[in-house]
C-alpha positions in Angstrom: -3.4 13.8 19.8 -2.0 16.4 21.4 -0.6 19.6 19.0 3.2 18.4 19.5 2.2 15.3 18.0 0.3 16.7 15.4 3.2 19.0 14.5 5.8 16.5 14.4 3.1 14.0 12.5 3.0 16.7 10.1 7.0 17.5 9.4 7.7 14.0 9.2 4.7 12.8 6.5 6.3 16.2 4.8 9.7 14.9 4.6 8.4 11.2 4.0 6.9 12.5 0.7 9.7 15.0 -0.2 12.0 12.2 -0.3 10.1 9.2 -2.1 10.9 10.7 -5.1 14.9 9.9 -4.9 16.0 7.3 -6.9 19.0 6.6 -4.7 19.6 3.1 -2.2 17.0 3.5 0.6 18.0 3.4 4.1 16.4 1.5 6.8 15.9 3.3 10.1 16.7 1.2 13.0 12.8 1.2 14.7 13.7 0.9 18.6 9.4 1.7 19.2 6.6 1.4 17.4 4.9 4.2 16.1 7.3 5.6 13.7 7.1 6.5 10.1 9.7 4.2 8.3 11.1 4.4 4.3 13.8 7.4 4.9 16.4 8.1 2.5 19.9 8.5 3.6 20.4 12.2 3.6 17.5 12.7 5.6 18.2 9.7 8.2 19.6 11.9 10.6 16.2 14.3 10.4 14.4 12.0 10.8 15.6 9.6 13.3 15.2 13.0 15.4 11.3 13.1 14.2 10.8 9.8 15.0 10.6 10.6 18.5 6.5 10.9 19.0 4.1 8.0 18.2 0.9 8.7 16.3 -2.0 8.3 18.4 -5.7 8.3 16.5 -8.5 9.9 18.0 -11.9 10.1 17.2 -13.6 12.7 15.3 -16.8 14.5 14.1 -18.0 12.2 11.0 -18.1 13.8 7.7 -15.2 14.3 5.1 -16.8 11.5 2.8 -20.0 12.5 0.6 -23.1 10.7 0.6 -25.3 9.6 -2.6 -24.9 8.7 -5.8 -21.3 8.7 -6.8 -22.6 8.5 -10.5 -23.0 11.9 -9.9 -19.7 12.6 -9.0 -16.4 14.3 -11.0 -13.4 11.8 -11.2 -9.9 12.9 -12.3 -10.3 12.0 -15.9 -12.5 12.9 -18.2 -15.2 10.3 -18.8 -17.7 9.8 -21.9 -20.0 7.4 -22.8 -18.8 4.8 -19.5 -15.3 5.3 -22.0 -12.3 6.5 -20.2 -10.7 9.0 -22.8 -7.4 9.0 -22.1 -4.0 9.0 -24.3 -1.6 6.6 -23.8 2.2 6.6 -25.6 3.9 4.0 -25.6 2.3 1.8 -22.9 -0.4 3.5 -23.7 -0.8 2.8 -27.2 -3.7 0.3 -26.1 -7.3 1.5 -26.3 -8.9 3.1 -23.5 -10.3 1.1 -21.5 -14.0 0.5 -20.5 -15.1 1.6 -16.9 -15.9 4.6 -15.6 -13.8 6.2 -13.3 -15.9 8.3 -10.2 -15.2 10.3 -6.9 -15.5 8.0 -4.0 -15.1 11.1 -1.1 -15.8 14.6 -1.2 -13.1 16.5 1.0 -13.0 19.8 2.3 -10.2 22.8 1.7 -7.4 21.4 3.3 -8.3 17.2 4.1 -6.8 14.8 2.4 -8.7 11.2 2.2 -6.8 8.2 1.2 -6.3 4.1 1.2 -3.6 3.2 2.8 -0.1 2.4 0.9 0.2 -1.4 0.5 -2.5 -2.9 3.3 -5.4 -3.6 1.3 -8.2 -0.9 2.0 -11.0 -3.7 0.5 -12.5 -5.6 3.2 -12.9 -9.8 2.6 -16.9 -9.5 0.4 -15.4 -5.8 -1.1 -18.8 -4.1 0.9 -16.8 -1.9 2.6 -13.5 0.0 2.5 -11.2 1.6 5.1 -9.6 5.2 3.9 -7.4 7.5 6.3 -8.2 11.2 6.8 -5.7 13.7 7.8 -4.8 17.2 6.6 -7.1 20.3 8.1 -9.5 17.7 9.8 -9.0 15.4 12.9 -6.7 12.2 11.7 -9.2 9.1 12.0 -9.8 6.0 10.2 -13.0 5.9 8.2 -15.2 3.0 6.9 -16.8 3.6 4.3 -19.8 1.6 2.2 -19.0 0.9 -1.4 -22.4 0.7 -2.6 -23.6 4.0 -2.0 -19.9 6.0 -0.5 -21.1 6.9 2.8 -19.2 6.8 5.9 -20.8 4.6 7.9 -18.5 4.9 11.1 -14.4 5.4 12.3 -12.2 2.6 13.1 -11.4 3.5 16.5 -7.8 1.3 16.8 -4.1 2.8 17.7 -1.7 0.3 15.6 1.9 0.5 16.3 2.3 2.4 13.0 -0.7 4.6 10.6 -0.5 1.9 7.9 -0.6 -0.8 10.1 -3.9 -2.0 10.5 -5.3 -4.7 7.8 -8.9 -5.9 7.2 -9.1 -9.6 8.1 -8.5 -11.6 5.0 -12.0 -13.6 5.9 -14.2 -11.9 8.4 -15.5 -8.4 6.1 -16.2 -7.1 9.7 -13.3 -6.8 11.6 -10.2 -5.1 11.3 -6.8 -6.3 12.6 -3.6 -4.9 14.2 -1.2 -5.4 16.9 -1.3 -4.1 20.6 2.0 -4.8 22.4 2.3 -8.2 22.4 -0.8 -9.0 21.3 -3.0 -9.5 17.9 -6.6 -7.6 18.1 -9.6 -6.8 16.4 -12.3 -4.3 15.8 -15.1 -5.1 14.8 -17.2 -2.3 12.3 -20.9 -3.7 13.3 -20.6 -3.8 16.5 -18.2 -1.5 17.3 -15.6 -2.6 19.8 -12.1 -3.7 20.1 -11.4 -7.4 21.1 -8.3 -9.8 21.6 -8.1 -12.3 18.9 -3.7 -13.4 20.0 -1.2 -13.3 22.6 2.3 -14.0 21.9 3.5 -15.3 24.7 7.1 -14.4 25.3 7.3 -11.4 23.1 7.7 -8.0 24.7 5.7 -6.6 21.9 4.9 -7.7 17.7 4.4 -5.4 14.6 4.7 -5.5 11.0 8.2 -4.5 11.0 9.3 -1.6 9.2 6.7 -1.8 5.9 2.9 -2.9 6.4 2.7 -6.5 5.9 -1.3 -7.3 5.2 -2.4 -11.0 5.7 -2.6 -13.2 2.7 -5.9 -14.2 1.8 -5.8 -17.4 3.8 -5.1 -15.9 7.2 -1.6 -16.1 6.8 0.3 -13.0 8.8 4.0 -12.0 8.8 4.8 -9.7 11.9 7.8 -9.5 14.2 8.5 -10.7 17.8 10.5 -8.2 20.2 12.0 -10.2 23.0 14.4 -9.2 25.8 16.6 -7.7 23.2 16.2 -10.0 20.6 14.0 -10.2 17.5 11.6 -12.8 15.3 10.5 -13.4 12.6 7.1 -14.8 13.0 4.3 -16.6 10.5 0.9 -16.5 12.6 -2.0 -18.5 11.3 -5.2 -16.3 11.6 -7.6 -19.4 12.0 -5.7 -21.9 14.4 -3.4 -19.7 16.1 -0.3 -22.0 15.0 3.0 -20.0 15.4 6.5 -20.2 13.6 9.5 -18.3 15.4 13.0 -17.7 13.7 15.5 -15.1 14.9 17.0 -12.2 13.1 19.0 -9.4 12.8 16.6 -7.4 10.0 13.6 -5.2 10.4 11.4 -6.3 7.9 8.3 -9.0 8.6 8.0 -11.8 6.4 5.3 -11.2 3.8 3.5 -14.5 2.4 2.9 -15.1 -1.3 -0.4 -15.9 -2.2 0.3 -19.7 -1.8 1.0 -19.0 1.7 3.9 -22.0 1.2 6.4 -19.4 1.4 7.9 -15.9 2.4 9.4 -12.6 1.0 11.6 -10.7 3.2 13.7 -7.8 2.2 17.3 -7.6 3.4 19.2 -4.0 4.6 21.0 -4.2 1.3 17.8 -3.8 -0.9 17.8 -7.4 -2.1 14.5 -9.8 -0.9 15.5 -13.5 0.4 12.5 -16.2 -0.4 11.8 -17.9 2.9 9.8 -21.4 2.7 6.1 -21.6 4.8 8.8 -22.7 8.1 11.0 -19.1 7.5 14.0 -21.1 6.4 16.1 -19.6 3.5 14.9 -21.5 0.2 18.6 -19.8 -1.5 16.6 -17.7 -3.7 17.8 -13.5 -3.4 16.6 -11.1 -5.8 18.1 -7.7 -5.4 15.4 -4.8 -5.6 17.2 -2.4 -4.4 14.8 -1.5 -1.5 11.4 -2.4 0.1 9.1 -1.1 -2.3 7.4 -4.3 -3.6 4.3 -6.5 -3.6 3.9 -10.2 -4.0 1.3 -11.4 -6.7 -0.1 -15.0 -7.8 -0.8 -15.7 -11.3 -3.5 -17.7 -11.3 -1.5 -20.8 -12.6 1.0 -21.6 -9.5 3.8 -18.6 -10.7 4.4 -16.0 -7.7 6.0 -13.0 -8.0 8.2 -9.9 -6.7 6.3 -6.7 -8.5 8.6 -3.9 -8.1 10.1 -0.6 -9.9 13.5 -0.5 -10.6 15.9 2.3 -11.5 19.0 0.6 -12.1 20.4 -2.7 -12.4 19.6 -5.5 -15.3 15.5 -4.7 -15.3 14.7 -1.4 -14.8 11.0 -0.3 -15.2 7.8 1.1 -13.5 6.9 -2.4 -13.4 9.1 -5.7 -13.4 7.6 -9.0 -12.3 10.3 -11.2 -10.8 9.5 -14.5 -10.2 10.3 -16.2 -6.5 11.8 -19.8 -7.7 14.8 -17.0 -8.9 13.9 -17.5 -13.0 14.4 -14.4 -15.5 12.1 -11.6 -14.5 9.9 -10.1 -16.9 9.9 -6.1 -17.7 6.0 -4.9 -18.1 6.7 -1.4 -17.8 10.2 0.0 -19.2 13.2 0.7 -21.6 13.5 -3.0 -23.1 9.5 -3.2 -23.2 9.7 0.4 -25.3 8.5 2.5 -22.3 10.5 5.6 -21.1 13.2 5.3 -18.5 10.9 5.0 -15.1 10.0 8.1 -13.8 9.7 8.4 -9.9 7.3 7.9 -7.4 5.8 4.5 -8.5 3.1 2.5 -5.8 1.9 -0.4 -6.2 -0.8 -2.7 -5.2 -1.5 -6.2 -5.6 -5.0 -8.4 -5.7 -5.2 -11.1 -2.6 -7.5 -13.4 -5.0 -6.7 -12.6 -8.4 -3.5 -11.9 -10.5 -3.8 -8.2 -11.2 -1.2 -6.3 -9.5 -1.4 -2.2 -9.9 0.6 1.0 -9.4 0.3 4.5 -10.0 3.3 6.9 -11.3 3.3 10.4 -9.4 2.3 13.1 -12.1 3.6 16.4 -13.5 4.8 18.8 -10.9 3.9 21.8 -11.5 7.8 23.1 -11.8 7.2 19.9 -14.9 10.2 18.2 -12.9 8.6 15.2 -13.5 7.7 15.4 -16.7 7.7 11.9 -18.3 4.7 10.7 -21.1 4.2 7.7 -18.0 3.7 10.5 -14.7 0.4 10.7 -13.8 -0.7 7.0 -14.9 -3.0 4.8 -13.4 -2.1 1.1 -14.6 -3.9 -2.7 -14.1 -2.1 -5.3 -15.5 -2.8 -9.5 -15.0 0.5 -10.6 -14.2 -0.2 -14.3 -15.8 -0.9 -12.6 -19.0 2.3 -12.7 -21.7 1.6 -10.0 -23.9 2.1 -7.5 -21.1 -0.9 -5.2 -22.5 -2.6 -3.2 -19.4 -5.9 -4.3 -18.1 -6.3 -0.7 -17.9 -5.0 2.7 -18.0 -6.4 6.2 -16.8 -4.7 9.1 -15.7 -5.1 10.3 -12.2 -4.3 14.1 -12.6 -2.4 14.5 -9.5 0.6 17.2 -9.3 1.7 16.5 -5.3 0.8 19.7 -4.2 0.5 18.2 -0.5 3.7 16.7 -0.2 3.5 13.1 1.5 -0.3 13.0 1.3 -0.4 13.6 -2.6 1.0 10.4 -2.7 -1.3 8.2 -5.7 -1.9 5.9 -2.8 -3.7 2.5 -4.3 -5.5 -0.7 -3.8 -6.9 -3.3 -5.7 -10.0 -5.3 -4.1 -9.5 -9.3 -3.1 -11.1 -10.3 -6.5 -9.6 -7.9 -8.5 -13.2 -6.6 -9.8 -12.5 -2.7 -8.0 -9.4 -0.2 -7.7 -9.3 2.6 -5.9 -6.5 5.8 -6.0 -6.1 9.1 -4.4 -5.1 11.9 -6.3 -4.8 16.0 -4.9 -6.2 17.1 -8.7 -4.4 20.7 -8.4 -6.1 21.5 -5.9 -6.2 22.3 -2.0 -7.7 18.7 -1.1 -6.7 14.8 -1.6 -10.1 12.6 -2.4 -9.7 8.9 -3.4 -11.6 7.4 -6.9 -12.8 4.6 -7.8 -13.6 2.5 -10.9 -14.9 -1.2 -11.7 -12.3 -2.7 -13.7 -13.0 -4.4 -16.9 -13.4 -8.2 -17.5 
C-alpha cells in the first residue's frame, strides 16, 4: 500500500465513522469498482464519491499487535468480580447482571486499532479461531487469531474487492473466502495459500454488493454479477457449485436467512424486499430505512429482519421484523419502556443459533451522546417472548478514533462466544471477548 492509499484509506474510514452517527435516510453510492468504502450519508456523497477513487490493497506485515497467554489475566472494559459482570442497567437494564466474564482478547499498541469486522462473522465454522482486522499506526493486515489461548497464529494474506469482504467458510474452519474478479477463492490458514474454489463464467467480475453479505451456515452465498454493463443478482451454492442469476437495477447482494429458502435484499429507498431461494419477489417489503440489518432464525421456523430504527411505526435500538411481513416486535425502545434510540447501533447475528447482538456507541466525551442505553453491549434470543437480554455489559468506548471506534461485533455460529471492540478512552482500539451464559 502505497502512502496515497494509505492517506485516502485514512480520510475516508474518518468520514465513514463521522457520519454513522446521522440519523437521517442513507444514501447509496453508485459502486462503479470494487474496493470502495460504501454506507455514505447524503451530505457527504459528494466527498466521498471523490475518495472513493483508490482501492484498498492489504499487505503483509510484521506479526504482533495481539498478546499472547492467558487472557484470564487480562483487563476487559468492565469491571468484573467474582466471574459476575457488575454493571447497571435502567430500563433495559433492570435485569440482573449477567454471568460471564468479560476479558481482553488483543493487546494493541499506542495508536493500532484491532477489530472483527462489521457484519461478516469473525468466528470461523468449530469457533477455534477468529479473524480481526488491524489498522491505525501499524501496517493494515488481516490477523487469525487462536481462541483458546489469543495468540496470532498467522495473517490472512487475501485482497477482497472491499476490507469487510472476506467471510470464513460457513463449514471448512480453515479457509477463508472472497471474491477475485470474476471468480470465488479461498485461503486456506494451515496451509497457507490462496486457491480457486468458483468461476462465474460470463461475469466481468462478482462482489458482495455494497454491504458484506457472509454465507449462511449452509454454504449459501449472495453476491452480485457485473456483466457487459449489466448487473445480477446471484445465489451460489458453496458445496455443489449450483448458480441462480436474476437482473437488477440495485447494489445490494441478496443475503439468505438462516433457512437458506429465501432472500433479503434492501432497496435504494431503505425498504428490504423478501426474495424466495430462486430471487423472485415473494411481495413481502419492509421499510427500514436503510441497510443496516441482519437476518436471524429463531430456532422454531420464524426468520427475521433485526434492525434499529429512528422513525417510522417501530422505532428502537432493536426491532425484530419478521420476513412473511407479520407485526414486528420492538426489543429495544420507546413502546418497550427504553429511551428514544440513541445512535450508532451494530448489530450481529448467530449463523446456528437465535441470538442476534448489537452494541450502542457510548458517551462522547463532549456527552453528545449521552443516553442511559450508549455504551451497551446487548444478547438477546430472538425466539424468546419476554424480550429480557441474554446479556448486558457495558463496553466503555467514547469514539475517540473516529471510524475505527466503531463497537464492531460478532456473535460465534453457536451462539456460545461474542466478541466487541471498544477504544476505552484511550489511544488504542482492542477487541473483548466473553462466553455467553446458557
Amino acid at each position: 500500500m502505497t502512502e496515497l492509499d494509505d492517506d485516502l484509506h485514512s480520510a475516508t474510514a474518518d468520514l465513514r465513522r463521522q457520519v454513522a452517527g446521522m440519523s437521517v435516510p442513507e444514501y447509496r453510492v453508485d459502486r462503479n469498482r470494487p474496493g470502495t468504502i460504501r454506507r455514505a450519508r447524503v451530505l457527504a456523497a459528494a466527498v466521498v464519491i471523490g475518495l472513493l477513487a483508490a482501492g484498498v490493497v492489504l499487505v503483509q506485515s510484521d506479526p504482533g499487535g495481539v498478546i499472547t497467554g492467558n487472557r484470564a489475566d487480562m483487563a476487559g472494559p468492565t469491571e468484573v468480580t467474582d466471574g459476575e459482570l457488575d454493571v447497571t442497567t435502567d430500563p433495559v437494564e433492570s435485569t440482573e447482571p449477567t454471568g460471564g466474564q468479560t476479558q481482553q482478547l488483543t493487546s494493541a499498541t499506542s495508536g493500532e486499532y484491532l477489530v472483527p469486522l462489521p457484519f461478516g462473522s469473525a468466528w470461523n465454522a468449530d469457533e477455534t479461531h477468529l479473524l480481526l482486522y488491524r489498522t491505525g499506526s501499524s501496517s493494515p493486515a488481516y490477523l487469525v487469531i487462536d481462541v483458546a489461548t489469543g495468540e496470532q497464529i498467522g495473517e490472512a494474506v487475501v485482497d477482497p474487492p472491499d476490507i469487510e469482504q472476506v467471510y470464513w467458510h460457513p463449514t471448512n474452519p480453515d479457509l477463508l473466502v472472497f471474491a477475485a474478479g470474476n471468480e470465488l477463492r479461498s485461503w486456506s490458514v494451515n496451509e497457507r495459500r490462496e486457491s480457486t474454489l468458483h468461476r462465474f463464467v460470463g461475469c466481468d467480475r462478482v462482489d458482495s454488493g455494497s454491504t458484506p453479505v457472509p454465507p449462511s451456515s449452509g454454504g449459501l452465498m449472495g453476491l452480485l454479477c457485473y456483466a457487459d454493463g449489466d448487473t445480477f443478482m446471484l445465489a451460489f451454492e458453496l458445496d455443489t457449485g449450483r448458480e441462480i442469476r436474476v437482473i437488477t437495477d440495485g447494489r445490494e447482494a441478496p443475503r439468505p436467512a438462516p433457512s437458506g429458502t429465501r432472500f433479503a435484499v434492501g432497496a435504494s429507498d431503505g425498504s428490504v424486499g423478501i426474495l424466495d431461494a430462486d430471487l423472485d419477489p415473494t411481495g413481502v417489503s419492509i421499510d427500514l430505512e436503510g441497510d443496516q440489518f441482519v437476518v436471524v432464525g429463531d430456532g422454531a421456523g420464524g426468520e427475521y429482519l433485526a434492525a434499529a430504527q429512528y422513525q417510522g411505526d417501530e422505532i428502537g435500538s432493536l426491532v425484530l421484523h419478521p420476513i412473511d411481513g407479520t407485526p414486528a416486535r420492538v426489543i429495544v425502545g420507546p413502546s418497550s419502556g427504553d429511551e428514544y434510540p440513541p445512535s450508532g447501533t451494530w448489530l450481529s447475528a448467530s449463523t446456528n443459533s437465535s441470538s442476534v447482538a448489537l452494541t450502542i456507541r457510548g458517551v462522547d466525551d463532549d456527552r453528545t451522546n449521552a443516553s442511559a442505553l450508549a455504551g451497551k453491549v446487548l444478547v438477546f434470543d430472538s425466539g424468546d417472548r419476554s424480550g429480557q437480554p441474554r446479556f448486558v455489559a457495558d463496553h466503555g468506548g467514547a469514539a475517540r478514533h473516529e471510524y475505527w471506534s466503531t463497537n464492531f461485533v460478532s456473535l460465534s455460529p453457536s451462539g456460545r462466544w461474542l466478541i466487541w471492540s471498544s477504544d476505552g478512552r484511550s489511544d488504542r482500539v482492542e477487541t473483548f471477548i466473553v462466553e455467553l451464559p446458557e
